[in-house]
C-alpha positions as a Markdown table, in Angstrom:
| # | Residue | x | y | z |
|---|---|---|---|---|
| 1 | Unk | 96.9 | 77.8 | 127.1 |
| 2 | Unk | 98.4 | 81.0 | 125.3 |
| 3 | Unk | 97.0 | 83.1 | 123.2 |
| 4 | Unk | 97.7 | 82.6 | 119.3 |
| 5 | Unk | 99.1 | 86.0 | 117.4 |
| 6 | Unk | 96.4 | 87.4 | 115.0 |
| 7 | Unk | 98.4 | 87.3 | 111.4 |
| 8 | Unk | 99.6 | 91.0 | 112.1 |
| 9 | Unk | 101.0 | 90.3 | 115.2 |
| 10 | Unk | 103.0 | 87.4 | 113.7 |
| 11 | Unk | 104.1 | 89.4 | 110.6 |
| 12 | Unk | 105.3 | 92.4 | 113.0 |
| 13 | Unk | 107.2 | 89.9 | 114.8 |
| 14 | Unk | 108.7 | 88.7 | 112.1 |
| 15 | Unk | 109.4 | 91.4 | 110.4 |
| 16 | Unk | 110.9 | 92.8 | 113.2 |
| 17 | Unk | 113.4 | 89.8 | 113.8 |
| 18 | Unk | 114.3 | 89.2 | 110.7 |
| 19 | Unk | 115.9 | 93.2 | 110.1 |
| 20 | Unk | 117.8 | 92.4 | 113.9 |
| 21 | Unk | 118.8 | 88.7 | 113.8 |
| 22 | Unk | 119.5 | 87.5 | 110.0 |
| 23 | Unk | 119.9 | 90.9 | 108.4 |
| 24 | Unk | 122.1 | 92.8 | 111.0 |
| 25 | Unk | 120.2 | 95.8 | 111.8 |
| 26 | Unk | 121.6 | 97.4 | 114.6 |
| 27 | Unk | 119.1 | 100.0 | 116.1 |
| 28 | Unk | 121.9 | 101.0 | 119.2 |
| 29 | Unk | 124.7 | 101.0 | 116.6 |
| 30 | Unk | 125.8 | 101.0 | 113.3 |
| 31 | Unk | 122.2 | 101.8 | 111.9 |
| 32 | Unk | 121.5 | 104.6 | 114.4 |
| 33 | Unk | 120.8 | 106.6 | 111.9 |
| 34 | Unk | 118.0 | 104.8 | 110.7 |
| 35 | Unk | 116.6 | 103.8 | 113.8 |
| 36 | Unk | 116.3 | 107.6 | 114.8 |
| 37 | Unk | 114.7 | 108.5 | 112.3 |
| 38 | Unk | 112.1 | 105.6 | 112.8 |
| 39 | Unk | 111.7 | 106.8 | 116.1 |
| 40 | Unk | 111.3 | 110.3 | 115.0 |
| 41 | Unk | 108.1 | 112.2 | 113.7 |
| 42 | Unk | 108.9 | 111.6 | 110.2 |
| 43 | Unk | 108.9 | 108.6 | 110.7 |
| 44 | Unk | 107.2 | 106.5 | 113.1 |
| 45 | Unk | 107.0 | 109.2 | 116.0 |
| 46 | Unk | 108.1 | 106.6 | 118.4 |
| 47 | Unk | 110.1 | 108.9 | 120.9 |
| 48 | Unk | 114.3 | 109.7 | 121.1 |
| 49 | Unk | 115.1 | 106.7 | 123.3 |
| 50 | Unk | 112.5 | 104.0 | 122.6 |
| 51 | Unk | 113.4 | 100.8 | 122.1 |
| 52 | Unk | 111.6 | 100.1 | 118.8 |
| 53 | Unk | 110.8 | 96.5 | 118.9 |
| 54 | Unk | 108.9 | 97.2 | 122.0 |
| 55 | Unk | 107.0 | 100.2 | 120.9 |
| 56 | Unk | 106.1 | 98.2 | 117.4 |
| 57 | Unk | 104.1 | 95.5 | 119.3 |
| 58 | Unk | 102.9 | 97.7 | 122.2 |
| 59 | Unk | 101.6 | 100.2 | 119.8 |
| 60 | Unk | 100.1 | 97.9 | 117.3 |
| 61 | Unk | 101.6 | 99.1 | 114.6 |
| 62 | Unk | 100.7 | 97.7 | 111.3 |
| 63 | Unk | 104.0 | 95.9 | 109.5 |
| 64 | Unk | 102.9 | 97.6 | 106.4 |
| 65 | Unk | 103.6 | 101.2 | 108.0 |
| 66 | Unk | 106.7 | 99.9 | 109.6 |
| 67 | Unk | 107.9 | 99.0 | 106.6 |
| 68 | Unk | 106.8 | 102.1 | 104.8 |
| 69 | Unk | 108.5 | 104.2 | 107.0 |
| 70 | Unk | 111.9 | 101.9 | 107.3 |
| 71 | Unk | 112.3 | 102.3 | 103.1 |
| 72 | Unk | 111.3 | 105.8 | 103.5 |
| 73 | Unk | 114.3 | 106.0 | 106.0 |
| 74 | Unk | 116.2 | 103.7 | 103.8 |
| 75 | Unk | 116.0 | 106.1 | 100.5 |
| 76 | Unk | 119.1 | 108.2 | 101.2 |
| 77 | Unk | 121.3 | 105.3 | 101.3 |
| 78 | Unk | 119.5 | 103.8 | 98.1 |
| 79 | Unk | 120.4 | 107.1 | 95.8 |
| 80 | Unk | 124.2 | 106.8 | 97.7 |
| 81 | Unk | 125.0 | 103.2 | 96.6 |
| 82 | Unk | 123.1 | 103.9 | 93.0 |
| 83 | Unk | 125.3 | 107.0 | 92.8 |
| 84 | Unk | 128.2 | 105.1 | 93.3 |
| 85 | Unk | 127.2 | 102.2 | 91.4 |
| 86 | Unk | 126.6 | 104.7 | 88.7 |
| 87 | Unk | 130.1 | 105.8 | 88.7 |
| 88 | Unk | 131.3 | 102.4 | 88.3 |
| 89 | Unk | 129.0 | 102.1 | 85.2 |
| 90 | Unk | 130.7 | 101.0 | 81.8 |
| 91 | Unk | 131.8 | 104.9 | 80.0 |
| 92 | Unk | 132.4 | 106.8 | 83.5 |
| 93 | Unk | 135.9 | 106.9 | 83.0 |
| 94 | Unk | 138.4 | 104.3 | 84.5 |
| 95 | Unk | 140.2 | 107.7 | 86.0 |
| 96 | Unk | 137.4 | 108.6 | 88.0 |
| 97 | Unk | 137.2 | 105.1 | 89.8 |
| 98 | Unk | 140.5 | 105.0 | 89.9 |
| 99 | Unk | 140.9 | 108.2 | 92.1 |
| 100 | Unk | 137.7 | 107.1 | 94.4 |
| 101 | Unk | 139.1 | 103.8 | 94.8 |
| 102 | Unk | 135.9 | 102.1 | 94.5 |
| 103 | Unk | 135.1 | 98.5 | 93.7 |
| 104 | Unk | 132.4 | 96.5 | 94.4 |
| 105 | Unk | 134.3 | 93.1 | 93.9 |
| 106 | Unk | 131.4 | 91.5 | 91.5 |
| 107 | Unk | 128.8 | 94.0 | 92.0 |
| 108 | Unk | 129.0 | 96.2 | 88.9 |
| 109 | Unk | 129.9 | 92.5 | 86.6 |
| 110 | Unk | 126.6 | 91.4 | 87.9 |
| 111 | Unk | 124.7 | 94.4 | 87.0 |
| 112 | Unk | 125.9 | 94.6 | 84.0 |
| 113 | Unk | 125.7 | 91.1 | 82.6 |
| 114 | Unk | 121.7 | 91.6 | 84.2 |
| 115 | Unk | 122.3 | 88.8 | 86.6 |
């Protein structure tokens, strides 16, 4: 018989294959970035090449710090998209959009109409 996961265990898991499978995070490629710094001291001192999913569940790391240090990793991007967003605002200047080329196709309506 296996064991069962302890509830940390299972929200690790989860956690963990939900960012890689339904929300595309990709640790060896586009997100990079982000993985490196998870694997880095500032974030979860993991090591340069480790493969994260592994060293989650062999270390026992608690979801709560992973996911502590992801947002922290996750913060620079946040300010980028609300300082874009920000420049798509209503009295920013149609000129200034215009220049950047920016549009969020339905983004900025739904912000604005609070939806």
């Amino acid at each position: 018989m296996a064991a069962r996961d302890t509830p940390s265990q299972h929200h690790r898991r989860a956690a963990w294959r939900h960012l890689t499978t339904t929300a595309g995070f990709d640790p060896e490629g586009y997100d990079r970035p982000l993985a490196d710094f998870l694997r880095s001291p500032a974030g979860l001192d993991l090591g340069p090449s480790s493969d994260i999913g592994h060293e989650l569940e062999s270390r026992g790391i608690p979801v709560e710090t992973f996911l502590e240090a992801f947002f922290q990793g996750m913060r620079p991007y946040g300010q980028m998209l609300q300082d874009l967003l920000n420049l798509s605002a209503p009295g920013t200047g149609s000129e200034v959009r215009a220049k950047l080329g920016i549009g969020f196709s339905g983004w900025v309506e739904r912000r604005e109409s609070g939806s």
